[in-house]
Steps between C-alpha positions, in 0.01 A plus 500: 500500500205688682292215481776315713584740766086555535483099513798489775349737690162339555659205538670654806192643634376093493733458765389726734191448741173542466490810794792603277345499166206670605707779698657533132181503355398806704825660482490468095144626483635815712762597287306440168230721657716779595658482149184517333452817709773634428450469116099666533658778739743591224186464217290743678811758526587441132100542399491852770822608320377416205176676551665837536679525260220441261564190419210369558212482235159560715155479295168290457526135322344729166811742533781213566365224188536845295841555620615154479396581095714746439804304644472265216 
């Protein structure tokens, strides 16, 4: 059923004009961007939030392969 509605709808954005299209284009490459934003914003507040509450396990490459052992 997705595969349909995604089908319709680029066959609707045929119909439009080129100008049109490409004003979509831009438009659609906005959005995305300010989605993708949105997502890494909320990442680096998760990680910070994270971070102090000591969730965060800091050490050398040595120190993290040797914790990464004992998980098994």
């Amino acid at each position: 059923m997705q595969t349909s509605k995604f089908d319709s709808i680029l066959d609707e954005i045929e119909t439009l004009s080129i100008d049109e299209q490409t004003a979509l284009l831009v438009i659609m490459h906005r959005r995305l961007s300010d989605r993708r934003r949105t997502e890494i914003a909320a990442n680096i507040a998760q990680g910070k939030q994270d971070y102090q509450s000591g969730k965060v396990f800091r050490g050398t490459v040595n120190e993290v392969i040797a914790e990464l052992k004992l998980i098994r």
